[in-house]
Each structure stands twice: as structure tokens, then as C-alpha cells.
C-alpha positions as CSV (number, residue, x, y, z in Angstrom):
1,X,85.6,125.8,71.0
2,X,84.7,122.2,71.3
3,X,85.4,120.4,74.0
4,X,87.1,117.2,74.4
5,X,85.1,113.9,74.8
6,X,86.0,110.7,76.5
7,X,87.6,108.4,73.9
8,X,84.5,106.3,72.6
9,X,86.8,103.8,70.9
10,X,87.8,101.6,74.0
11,X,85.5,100.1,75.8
12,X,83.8,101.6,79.2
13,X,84.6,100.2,82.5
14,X,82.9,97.9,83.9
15,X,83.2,95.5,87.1
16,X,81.7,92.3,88.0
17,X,78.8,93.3,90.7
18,X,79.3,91.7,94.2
19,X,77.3,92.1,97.3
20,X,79.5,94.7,98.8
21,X,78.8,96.7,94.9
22,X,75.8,95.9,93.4
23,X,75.6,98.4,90.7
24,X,77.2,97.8,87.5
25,X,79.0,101.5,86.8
26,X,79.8,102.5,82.9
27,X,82.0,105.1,83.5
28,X,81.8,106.4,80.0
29,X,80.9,110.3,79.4
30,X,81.0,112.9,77.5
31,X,82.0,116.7,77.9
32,X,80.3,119.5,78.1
33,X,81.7,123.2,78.3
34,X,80.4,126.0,80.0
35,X,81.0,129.3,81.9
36,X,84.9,128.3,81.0
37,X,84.6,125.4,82.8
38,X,84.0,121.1,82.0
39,X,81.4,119.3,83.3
40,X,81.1,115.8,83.0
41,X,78.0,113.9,81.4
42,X,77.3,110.5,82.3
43,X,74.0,108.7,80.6
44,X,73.0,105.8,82.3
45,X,70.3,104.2,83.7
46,X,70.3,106.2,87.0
47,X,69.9,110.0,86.6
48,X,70.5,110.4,90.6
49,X,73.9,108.5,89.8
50,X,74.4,110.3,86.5
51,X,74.3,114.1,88.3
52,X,76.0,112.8,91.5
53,X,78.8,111.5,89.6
54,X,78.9,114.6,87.2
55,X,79.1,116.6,90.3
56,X,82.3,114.8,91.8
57,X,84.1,115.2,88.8
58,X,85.9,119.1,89.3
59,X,86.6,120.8,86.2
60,X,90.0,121.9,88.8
61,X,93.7,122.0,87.4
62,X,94.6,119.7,90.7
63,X,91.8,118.3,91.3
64,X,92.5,114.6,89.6
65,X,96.2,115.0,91.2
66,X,95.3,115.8,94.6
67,X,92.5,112.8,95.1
68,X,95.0,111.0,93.5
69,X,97.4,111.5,96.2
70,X,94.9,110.6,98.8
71,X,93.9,107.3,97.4
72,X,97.8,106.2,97.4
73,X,98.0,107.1,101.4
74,X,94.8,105.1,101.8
75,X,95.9,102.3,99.7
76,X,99.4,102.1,101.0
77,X,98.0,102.3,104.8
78,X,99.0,105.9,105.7
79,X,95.4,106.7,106.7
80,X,92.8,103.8,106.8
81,X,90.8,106.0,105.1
82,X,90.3,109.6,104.5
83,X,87.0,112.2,103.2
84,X,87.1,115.2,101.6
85,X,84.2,117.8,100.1
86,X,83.9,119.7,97.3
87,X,81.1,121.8,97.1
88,X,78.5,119.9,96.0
89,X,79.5,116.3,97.3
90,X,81.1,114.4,100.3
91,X,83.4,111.6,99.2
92,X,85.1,108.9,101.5
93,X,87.7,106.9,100.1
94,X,88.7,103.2,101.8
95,X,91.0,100.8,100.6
96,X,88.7,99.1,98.8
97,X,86.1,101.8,97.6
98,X,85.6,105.2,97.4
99,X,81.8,106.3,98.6
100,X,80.3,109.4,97.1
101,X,77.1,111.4,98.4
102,X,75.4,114.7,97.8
103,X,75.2,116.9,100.9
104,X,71.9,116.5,102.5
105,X,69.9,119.8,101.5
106,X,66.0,119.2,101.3
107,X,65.6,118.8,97.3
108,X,68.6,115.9,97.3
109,X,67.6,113.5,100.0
110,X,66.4,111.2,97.7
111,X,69.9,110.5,96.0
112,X,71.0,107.6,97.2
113,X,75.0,107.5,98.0
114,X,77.3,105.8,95.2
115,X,80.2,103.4,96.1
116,X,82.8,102.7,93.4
117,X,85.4,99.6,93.7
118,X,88.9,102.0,94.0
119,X,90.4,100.1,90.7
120,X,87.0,102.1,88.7
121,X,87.5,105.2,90.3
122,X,91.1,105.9,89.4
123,X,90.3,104.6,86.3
124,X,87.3,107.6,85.9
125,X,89.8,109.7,87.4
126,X,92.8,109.3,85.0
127,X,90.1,109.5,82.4
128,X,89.0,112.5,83.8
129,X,92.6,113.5,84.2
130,X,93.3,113.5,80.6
131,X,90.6,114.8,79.3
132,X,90.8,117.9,81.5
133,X,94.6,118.3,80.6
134,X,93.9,118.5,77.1
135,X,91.3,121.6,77.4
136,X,93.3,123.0,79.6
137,X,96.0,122.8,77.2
138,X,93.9,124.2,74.5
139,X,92.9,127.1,77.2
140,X,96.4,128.4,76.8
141,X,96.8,128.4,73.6
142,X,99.2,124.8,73.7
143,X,99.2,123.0,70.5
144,X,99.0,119.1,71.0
């Protein structure tokens, strides 16, 4: 089965690089599936942003829903800000950005940590999000 790619029609998402963010992110990717799971692909510039990136994204059935959730309390003040793990990154979100870093194991000192403007990462996220649904879907057999 093939998996599902980002739509390639609209354009990536960009944002206008400030001090605070100096990176510009494209937040296209593409899909890859393996061992019944999704992995994101990203193919920019940066190969230490690509994999970190591709490592936050969880190929999980809550996983879009849940940081979802989190960013709202953040954003609406409930927690002035709030980190979580998964197992392969360590991710802080703010009201303002979300900041993403590997955890610190001898081979992946060198990557440096990624923050996103919050707008650009629920924007990967309900990209994500959709994408994932739709495999899922396909998983069990739903016709869409």
C-alpha cells in the first residue's frame, strides 16, 4: 500500500525570519511507510533539522490531538508553558514557539535545537493530522 503524501499543490509554509527565529522552516514532506508505521520526510537544507523534525512527528492515533490540546492551555494562559517527550525528542511549547531537541546521547550532540513560531507548528501538525487520519483510515479498511 502506498502511503499518503503531503498535498504538493498548496504552497509550503513559510514565515518571515526574525531575530528570535532565524531559520526559514518549509514544512513540506513527504511520507514514508514502514514496519506499519508513518514517518515523516522533510528535505531541506538542514539534515540535523530534517531528522529532528521527522523524529517529532509520531506516527500515534492521538498524538496530533493531544499536543494539540497542550498548545491551547499554553496559548490561552492555563500553563505558561508546558514540555513533553516522546522517545526520541524533548519538546517545550511557549506562547509564542514551540522548541524541539533530540535527547542528549553522545552521537546527537551536535544537533542543534529547532524553535518553530506556534502559528507553523500547528500548521505541520494539522498537516500531519490529516495525513495520518487518512492511512489510518485506509489501515481499517475505511473507504474515503
Amino acid at each position: 500500500m502506498q502511503a499518503p503524501s503531503a498535498d504538493s499543490s498548496r504552497p509550503s509554509a513559510y514565515f518571515k525570519p526574525t531575530p528570535k527565529h532565524p531559520i526559514r522552516f518549509q514544512m513540506k514532506f513527504r511520507v514514508e511507510e514502514s514496519s506499519d508505521q508513518l514517518t515523516a520526510i522533510f528535505d531541506t537544507e538542514d539534515p540535523l533539522q530534517n531528522s529532528l523534525l521527522s523524529r517529532f512527528l509520531v506516527s500515534s492515533k492521538y498524538f496530533v490531538v493531544d499536543i494539540l490540546h497542550d498548545i491551547s492551555m499554553v496559548e490561552r494562559g492555563i500553563y505558561p508553558s508546558h514540555a513533553f517527550e516522546n522517545p526520541e525528542v524533548f519538546v517545550e511549547l511557549y506562547k509564542d514557539h514551540i522548541s524541539i531537541e533530540p535527547y542528549v546521547e553522545e552521537e546527537e550532540t551536535e544537533i542543534p535545537k529547532v524553535n518553530m513560531p506556534l502559528e507553523t507548528a500547528k500548521l505541520l501538525l494539522l498537516e500531519w493530522g490529516v495525513v495520518l487520519q487518512r492511512w489510518l483510515m485506509k489501515q481499517e479498511g475505511v473507504q474515503l
